[in-house]
N, C-alpha and C positions, 0 to 999 in steps of 0.2 A: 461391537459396532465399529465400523471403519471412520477415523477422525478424517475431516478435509479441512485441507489448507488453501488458504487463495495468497501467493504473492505478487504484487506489480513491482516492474521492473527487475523481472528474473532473468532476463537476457544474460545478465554479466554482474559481476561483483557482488556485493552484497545479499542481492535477491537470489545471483544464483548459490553462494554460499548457503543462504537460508534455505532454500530448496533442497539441494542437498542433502541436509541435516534431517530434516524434516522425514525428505524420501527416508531414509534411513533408520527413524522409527516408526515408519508406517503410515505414514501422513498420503492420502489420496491427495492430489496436487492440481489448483488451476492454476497456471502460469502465464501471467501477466508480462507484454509486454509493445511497443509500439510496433514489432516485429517480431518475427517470430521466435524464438528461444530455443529453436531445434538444440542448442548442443546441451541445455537445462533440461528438457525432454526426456534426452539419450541418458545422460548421466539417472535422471531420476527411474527411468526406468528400467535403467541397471539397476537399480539398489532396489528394482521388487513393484516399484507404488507406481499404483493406477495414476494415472495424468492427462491431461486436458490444456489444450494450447488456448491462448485468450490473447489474442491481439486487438487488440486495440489502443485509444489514446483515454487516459484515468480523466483528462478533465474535460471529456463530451457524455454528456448528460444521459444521452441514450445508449450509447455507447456501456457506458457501465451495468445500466439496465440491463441490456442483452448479455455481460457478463456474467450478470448475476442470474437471470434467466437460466443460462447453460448451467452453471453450476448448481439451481434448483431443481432441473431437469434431470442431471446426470446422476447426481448422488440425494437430491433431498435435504440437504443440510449445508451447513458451516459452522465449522468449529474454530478455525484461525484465520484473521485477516492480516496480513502485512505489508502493511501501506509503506513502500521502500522507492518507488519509481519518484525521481527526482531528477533535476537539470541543476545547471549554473552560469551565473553570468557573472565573470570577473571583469568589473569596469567601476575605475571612479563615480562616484553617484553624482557627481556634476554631467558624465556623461553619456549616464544608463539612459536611452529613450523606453518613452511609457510605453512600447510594443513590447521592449525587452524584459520590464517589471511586471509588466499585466502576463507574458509567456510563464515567467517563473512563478510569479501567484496560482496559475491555472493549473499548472503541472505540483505543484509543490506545497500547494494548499486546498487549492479547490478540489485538486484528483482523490486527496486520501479523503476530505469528507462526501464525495460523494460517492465513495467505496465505501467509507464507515454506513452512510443512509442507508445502499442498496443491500449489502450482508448485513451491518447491524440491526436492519427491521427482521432479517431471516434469525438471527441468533435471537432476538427479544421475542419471537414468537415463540423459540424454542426453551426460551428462556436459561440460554447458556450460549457462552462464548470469547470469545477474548481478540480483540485489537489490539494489535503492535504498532505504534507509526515511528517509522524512522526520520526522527527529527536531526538534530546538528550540535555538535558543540556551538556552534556557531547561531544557536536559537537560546544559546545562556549570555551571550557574550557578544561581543561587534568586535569583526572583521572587516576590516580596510578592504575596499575594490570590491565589498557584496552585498551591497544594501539592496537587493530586490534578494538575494538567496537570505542572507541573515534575516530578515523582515517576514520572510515566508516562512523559515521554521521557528522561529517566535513565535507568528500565527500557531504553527502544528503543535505546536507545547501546547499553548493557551487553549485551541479545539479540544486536544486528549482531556486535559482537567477537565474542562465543560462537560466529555461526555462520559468519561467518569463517573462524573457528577449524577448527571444524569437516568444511565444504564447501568450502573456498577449495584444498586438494588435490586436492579430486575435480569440480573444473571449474567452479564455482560462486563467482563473487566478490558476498560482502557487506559495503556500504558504507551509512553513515548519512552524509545531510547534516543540517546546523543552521543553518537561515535564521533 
């Protein structure tokens, strides 16, 4: 059985490191990103694995939906999510405006749970699966100049327990890292 993996934010760094990796043991691949990820595409489909471009933006509602749609369509399943698409605002918190804290919540909190809702009800059906959200050192600790980034992956830690919590009985492991 072919395992698939969904990453956001495969464009570049991280996401596309993960991708990679992935491609390379076999991982069927939707890649996430606000744009297109052609060169995470090429790479992965050098290394063999089927792949599927996913653009869009992680914290519009519908938007996720139809990712997940394509990815129910295409393969039937998911076995990996990894919630990696993140921003940053480096600005004194005297002088972060609420557009700039409510941008980074949206992207940085709200994107990876409603990627966990729309895969994790596909995985609890199948009653197997596993979430990765890439959280932050910086969601153990406070960082000077990032209190809407620091604050958002404090939220993403504190979400994974929850769903943990939650889904980790009924086949679904959720785990945060902090690079």
């Amino acid at each position: 059985m072919m395992r698939v993996a969904v990453v956001t934010g495969a464009a570049q760094g991280i996401g596309r490191q993960v991708a990679q990796v992935l491609a390379q043991h076999g991982y069927a691949l939707g890649l996430n990103d606000l744009y297109s990820p052609s060169e995470t595409l090429a790479i992965a489909e050098k290394a063999g694995a089927s792949a599927l471009e996913l653009v869009g933006d992680v914290s519009d509602e519908s938007c996720v939906r139809n990712l997940a749609d394509k990815v129910q369509t295409t393969w039937g399943r998911v076995d990996l999510l990894v919630n990696n698409a993140g921003i940053s605002c480096i600005v004194p918190a005297e002088l972060t405006s609420a557009s700039q804290f409510r941008r980074v919540f949206e992207v940085n909190l709200l994107g990876p749970f409603l990627m966990a809702k729309a895969f994790g009800t596909m995985m609890l059906a199948q009653r197997s699966g596993s979430i990765v959200n890439i959280a932050s050192i910086a969601g153990l600790v406070g960082i000077a100049d990032r209190v809407a980034y620091n604050a958002s992956k404090h939220g993403v830690i504190g979400m994974t327990r929850t769903l943990a919590a939650e889904w980790g009985g009924h086949g679904v492991r959720c785990n945060a890292i902090c690079p």
